[in-house]
C-alpha positions in Angstrom: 0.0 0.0 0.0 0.8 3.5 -0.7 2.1 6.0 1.8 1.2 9.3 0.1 -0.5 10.4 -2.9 0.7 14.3 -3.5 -1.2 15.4 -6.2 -1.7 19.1 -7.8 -1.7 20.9 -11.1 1.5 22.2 -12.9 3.1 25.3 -12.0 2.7 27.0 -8.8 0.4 24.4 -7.0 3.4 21.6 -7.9 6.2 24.5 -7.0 4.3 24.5 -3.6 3.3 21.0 -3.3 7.0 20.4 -4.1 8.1 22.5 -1.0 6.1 20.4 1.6 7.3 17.3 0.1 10.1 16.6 2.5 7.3 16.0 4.9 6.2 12.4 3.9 10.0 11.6 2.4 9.8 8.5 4.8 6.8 7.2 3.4 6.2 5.8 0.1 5.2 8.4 -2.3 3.5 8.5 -5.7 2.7 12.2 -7.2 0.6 13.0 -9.9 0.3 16.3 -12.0 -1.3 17.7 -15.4 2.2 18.5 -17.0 4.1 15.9 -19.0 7.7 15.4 -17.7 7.1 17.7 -14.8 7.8 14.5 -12.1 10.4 13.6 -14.0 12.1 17.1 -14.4 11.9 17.1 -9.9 13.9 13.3 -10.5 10.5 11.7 -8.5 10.0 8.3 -10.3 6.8 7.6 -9.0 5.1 9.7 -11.1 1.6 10.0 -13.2 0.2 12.0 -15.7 -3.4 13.5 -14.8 -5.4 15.3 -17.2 -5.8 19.1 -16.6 -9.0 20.7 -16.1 -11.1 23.6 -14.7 -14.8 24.2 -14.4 -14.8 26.3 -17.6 -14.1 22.8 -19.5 -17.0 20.2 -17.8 -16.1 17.2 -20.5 -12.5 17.5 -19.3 -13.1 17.8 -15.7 -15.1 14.7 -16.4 -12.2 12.8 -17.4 -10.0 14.2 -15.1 -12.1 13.2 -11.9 -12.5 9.6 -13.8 -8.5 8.6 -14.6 -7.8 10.7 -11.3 -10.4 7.8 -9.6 -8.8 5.0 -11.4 -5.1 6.0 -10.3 -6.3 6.6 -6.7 -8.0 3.1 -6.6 -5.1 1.7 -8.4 -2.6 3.1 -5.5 -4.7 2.9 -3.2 -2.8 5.2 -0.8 -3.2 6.3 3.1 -3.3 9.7 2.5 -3.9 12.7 -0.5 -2.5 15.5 0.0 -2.8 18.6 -2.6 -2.2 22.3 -2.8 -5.2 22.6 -6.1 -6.5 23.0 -8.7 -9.1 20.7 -9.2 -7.1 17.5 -10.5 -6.0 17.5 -6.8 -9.8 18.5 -5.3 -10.8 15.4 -7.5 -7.7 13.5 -5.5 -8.7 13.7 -2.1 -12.7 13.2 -3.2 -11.4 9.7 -4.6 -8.9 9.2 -1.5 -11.9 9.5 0.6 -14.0 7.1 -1.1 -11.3 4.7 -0.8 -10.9 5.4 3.4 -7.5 7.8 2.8 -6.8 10.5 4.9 -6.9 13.7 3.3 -5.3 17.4 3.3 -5.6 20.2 1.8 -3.1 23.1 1.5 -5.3 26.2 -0.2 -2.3 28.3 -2.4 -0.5 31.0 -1.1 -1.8 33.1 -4.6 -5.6 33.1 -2.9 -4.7 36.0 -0.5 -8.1 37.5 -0.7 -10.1 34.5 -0.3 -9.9 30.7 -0.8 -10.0 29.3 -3.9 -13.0 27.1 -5.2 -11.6 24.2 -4.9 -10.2 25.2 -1.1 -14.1 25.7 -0.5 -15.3 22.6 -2.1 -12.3 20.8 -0.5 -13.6 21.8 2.8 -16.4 19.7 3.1 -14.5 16.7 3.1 -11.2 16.8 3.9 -9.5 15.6 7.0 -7.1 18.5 7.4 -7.9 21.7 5.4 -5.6 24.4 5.7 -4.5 28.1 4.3 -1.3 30.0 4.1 -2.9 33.4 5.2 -3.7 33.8 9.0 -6.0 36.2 7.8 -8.3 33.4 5.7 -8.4 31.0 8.9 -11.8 30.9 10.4 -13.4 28.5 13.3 -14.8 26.3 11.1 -12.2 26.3 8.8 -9.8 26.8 6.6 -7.0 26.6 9.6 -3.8 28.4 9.7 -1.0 26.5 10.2 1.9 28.5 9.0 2.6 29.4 4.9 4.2 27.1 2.7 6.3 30.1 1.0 
């Protein structure tokens, strides 16, 4: 069984999901982002291809949320973690139905508020945190420091 499933789009949310990385280094580790070669780039070779989408494209979400399903049932990991977009919201929704634990880091970019996916990713997962103190409320998001 799988440790960790880190999971994110390209870009910023895999620049940040790269800097809390060293936290599950003792635990088997698979990651999984929307950019070809990006794993590979980071030398991680445990690495998938997910297809990118937003909610401006619903056929592609579609089939992002279904391989992201298959490769978290494939893995079947203890825990999902992501820092967004929404290939990593449809992550932790799949870790859950499969009994992982799962976190989310909102990005350090949604200074003003949390991002969609933050919000939806709220409802569900185990640990849901933001990188501005200001953003942390009782029920959630919580504050636990900032990734940058």
């Amino acid at each position: 069984m799988l440790g960790v499933l880190a999971i994110s789009s390209g870009g910023g949310h895999w620049e940040q999901l790269q800097l809390v990385a060293p936290s599950f280094q003792e635990a088997p580790a698979a990651y999984a982002t929307t950019i070809e070669g990006l794993a590979e780039k980071y030398g991680i070779k445990n690495g998938y291809l997910v297809p990118d989408c937003n909610r401006n494209r619903p056929v592609d979400s579609v089939r992002c949320f279904l391989q992201v399903f298959r490769l978290v049932r494939q893995l079947r990991p203890a825990v999902v973690i992501s820092t967004g977009a929404a290939p990593g919201l449809f992550g932790l929704l799949a870790g859950k139905v499969f009994g992982a634990k799962t976190i989310w880091i909102d990005s350090i970019a949604n200074s003003e508020k949390v991002s969609m996916s933050g919000r939806l990713a709220g409802w569900f997962a185990d640990v849901w945190l933001t990188q501005w103190s200001h953003l942390e409320t009782q029920s959630g998001p919580r504050y636990w420091g900032s990734v940058l």
